[in-house]
C-alpha positions as CSV (number, residue, x, y, z in Angstrom):
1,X,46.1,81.3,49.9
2,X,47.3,77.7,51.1
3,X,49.9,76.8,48.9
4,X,51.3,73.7,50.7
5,X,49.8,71.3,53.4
6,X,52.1,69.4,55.9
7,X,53.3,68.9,59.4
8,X,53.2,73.3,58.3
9,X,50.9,75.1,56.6
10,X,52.5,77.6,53.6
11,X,50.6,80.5,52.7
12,X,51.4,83.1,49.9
13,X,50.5,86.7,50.7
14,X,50.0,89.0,47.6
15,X,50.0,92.6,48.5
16,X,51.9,96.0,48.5
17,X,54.6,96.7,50.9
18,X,55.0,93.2,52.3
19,X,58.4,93.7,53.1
20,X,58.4,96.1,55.3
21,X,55.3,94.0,57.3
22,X,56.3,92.2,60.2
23,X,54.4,89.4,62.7
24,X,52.9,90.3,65.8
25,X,50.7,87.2,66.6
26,X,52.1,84.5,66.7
27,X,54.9,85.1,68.3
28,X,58.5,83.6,66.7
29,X,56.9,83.4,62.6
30,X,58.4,85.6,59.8
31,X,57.2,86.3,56.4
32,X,59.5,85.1,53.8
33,X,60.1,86.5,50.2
34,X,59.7,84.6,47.7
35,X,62.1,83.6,45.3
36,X,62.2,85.7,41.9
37,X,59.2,87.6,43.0
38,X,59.5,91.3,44.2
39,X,59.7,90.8,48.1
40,X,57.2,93.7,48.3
41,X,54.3,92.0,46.5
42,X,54.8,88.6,47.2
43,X,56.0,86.7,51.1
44,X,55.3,83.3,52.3
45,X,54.0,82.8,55.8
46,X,54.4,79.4,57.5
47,X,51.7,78.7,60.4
48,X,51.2,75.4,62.6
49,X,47.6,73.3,61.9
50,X,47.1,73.8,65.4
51,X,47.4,77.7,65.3
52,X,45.4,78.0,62.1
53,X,42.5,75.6,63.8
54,X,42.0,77.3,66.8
55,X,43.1,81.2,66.2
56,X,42.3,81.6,62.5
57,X,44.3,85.4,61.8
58,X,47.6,86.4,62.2
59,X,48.4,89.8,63.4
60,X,50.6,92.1,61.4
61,X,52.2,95.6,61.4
62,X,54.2,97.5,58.8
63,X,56.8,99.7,60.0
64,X,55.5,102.7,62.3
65,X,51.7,102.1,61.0
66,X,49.1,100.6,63.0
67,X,48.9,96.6,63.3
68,X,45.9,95.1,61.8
69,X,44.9,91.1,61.2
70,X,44.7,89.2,58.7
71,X,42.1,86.4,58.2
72,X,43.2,82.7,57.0
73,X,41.2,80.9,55.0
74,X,39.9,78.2,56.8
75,X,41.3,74.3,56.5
76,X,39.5,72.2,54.0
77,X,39.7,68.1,55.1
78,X,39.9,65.8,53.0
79,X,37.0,63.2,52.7
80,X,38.3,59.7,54.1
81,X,38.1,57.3,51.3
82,X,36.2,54.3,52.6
83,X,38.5,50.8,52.5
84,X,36.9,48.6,49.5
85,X,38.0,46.0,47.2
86,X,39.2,48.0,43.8
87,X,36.8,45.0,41.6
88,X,35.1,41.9,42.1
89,X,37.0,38.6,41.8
90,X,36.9,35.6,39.2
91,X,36.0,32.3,40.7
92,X,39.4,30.6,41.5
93,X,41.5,33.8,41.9
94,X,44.0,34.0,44.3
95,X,44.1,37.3,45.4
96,X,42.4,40.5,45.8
97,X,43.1,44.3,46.2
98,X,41.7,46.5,48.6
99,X,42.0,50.6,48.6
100,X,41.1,53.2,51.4
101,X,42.4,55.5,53.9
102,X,43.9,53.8,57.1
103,X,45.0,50.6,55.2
104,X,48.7,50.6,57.6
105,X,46.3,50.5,60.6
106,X,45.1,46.8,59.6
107,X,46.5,43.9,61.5
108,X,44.2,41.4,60.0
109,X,42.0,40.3,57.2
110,X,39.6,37.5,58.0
111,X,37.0,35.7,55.5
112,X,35.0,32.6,56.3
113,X,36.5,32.3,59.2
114,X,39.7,32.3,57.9
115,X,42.8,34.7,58.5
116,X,44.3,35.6,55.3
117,X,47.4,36.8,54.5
118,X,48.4,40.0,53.5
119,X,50.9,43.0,52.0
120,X,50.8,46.8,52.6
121,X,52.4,48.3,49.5
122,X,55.1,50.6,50.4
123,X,53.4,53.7,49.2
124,X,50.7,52.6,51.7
125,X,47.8,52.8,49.2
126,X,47.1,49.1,48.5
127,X,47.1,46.0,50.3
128,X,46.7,43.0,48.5
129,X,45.3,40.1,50.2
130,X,46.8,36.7,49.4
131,X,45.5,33.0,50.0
132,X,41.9,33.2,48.6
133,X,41.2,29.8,47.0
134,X,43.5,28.1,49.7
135,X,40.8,29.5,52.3
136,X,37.8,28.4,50.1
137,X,36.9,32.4,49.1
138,X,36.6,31.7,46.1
139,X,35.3,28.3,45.4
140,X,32.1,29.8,44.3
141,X,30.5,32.7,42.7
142,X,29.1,34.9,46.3
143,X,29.4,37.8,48.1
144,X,31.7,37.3,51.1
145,X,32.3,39.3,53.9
146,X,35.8,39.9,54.6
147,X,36.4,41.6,58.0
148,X,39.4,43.9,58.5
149,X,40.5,44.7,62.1
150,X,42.8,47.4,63.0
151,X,43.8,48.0,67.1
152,X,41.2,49.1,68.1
153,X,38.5,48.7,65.7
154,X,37.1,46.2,63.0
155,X,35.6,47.1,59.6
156,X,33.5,44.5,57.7
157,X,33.7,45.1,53.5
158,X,32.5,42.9,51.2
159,X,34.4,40.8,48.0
160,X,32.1,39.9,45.4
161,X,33.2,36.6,43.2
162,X,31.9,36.1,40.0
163,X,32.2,33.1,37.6
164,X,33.3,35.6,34.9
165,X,34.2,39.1,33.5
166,X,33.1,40.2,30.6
167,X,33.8,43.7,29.3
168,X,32.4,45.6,26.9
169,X,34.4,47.8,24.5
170,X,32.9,50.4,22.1
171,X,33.9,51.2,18.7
């Protein structure tokens, strides 16, 4: 089972005799008790992405028995989130927030022909684009285009202004 997901992948093994099980394949990789568990029905087993992508079982042996594999369980991705803006914006506001996967990559955020300017927050999830009614965004109540570029790409996502929010509570 994948217990932790990183630059290494942690997996627990549950089992009998686990430590007296050693690892053939790959080469330099150890089980590891765990702590407060017995070491014989419980090890940790730390594998590269790029080990678990390609060869997908490990090779063990107990002491003076025959080795044998044992399968990993295959790599579930995440789904990218796509970039958006997190609502639409009141006529006059000044600034909008957008939310997606590969938000550091952006070096500019253009609307109307306009570069705006921007912040990455520092957890990376958010990045709050500045400047609107300077730039005319939102003079009116529309749907405007906003184009994102990155290096090597560009990514068109569209902020909606309305002339107001009304919200509904229930009782």
């Amino acid at each position: 089972m994948l217990i932790e997901q990183g630059t290494k992948l942690k997996y627990l093994l549950v089992g009998q005799r686990l430590s007296t099980m050693h690892v053939l394949a790959p080469p330099n990789t150890a089980l590891q008790a765990v702590a407060s568990v017995d070491p014989d029905a419980a090890a940790t087993l730390e594998l590269s992405p790029e080990y678990v992508k390609v060869v997908k079982q490990v090779l063990v042996q107990r002491d003076y028995e025959r080795p044998f594999f044992i399968t990993i369980p295959p790599l579930v991705e995440q789904p990218k989130q796509a970039l958006k803006f997190t609502e639409r914006v009141t006529v006059g506001a000044d600034d909008a927030t957008i939310v997606g996967d590969g938000l550091a990559d952006i070096t500019e955020v253009s609307a109307l022909n306009q570069k705006l300017p921007f912040d990455l927050a520092a957890d990376g999830k958010t990045l709050k684009v500045r400047g609107l009614v300077v730039n005319g965004v939102t003079s009116t109540a529309r749907t405007v285009d906003c184009t994102l570029r990155t290096a090597n790409s560009k990514t068109t996502i569209q902020l909606e202004v309305v002339t107001s929010k009304v919200e509904s509570v229930a009782k």
